[in-house]
C-alpha positions as YAML, in Angstrom:
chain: A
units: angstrom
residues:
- id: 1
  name: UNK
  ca: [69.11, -1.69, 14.56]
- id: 2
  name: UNK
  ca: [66.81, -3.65, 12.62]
- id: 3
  name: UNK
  ca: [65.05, -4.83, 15.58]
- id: 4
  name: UNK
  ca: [62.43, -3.37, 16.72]
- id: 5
  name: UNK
  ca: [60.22, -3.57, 20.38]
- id: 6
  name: UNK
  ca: [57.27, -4.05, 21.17]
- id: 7
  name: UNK
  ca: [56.06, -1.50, 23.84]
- id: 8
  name: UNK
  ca: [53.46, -4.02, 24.97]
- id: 9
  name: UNK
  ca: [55.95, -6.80, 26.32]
- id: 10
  name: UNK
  ca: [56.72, -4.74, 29.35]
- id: 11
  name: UNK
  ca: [60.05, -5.86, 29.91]
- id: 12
  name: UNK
  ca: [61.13, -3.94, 32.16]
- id: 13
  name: UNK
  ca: [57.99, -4.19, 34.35]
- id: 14
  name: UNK
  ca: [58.43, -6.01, 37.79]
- id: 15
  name: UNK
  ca: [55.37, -8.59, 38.51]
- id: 16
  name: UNK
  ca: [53.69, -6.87, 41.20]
- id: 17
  name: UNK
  ca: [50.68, -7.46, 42.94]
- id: 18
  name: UNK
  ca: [49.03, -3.73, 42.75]
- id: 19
  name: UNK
  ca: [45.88, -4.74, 44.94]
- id: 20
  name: UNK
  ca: [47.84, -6.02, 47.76]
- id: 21
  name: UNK
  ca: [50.55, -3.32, 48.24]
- id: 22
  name: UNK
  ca: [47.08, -0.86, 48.65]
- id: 23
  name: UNK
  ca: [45.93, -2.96, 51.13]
- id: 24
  name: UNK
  ca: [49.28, -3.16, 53.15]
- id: 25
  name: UNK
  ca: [49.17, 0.62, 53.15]
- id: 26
  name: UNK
  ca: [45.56, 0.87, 54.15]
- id: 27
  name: UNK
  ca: [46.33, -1.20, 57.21]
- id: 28
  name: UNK
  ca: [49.47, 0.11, 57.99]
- id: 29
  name: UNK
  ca: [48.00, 3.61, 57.82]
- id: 30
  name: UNK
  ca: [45.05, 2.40, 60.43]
- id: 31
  name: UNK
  ca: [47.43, 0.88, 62.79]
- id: 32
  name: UNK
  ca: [49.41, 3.92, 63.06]
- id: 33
  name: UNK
  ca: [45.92, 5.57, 63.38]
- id: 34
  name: UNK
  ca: [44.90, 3.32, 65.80]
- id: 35
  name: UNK
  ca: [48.35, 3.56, 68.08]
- id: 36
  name: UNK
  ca: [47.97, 7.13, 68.02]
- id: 37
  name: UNK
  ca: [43.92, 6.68, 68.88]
- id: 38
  name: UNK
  ca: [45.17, 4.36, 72.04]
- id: 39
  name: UNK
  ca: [47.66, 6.29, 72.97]
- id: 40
  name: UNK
  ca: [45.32, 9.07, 73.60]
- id: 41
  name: UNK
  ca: [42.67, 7.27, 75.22]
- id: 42
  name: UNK
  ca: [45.79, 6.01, 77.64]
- id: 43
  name: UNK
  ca: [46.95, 9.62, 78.34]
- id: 44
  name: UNK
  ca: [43.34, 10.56, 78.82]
- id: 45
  name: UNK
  ca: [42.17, 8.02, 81.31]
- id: 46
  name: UNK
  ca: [45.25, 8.21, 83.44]
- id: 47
  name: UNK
  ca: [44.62, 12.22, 83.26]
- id: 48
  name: UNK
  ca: [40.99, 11.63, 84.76]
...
């Protein structure tokens, strides 16, 4: 018990790029967008 941690080493921390997991959301999230966009433009023109 006489060692003691340091809550800085992050040891537990997985090296993750944080900047680049937001930007595969933001594009997932405008491709599903988009799909549902084209889909409606589809449904529309082949309405009339």
């Amino acid at each position: 018990m006489s060692q003691t941690r340091n809550p800085e080493q992050h040891i537990n921390e997985e090296p993750r790029n944080d900047f680049m997991d937001l930007m595969i959301g933001f594009g997932g999230f405008f491709g599903v967008l988009f799909l549902i966009f084209l889909v409606g433009v589809v449904i529309k023109l082949m309405i009339g």
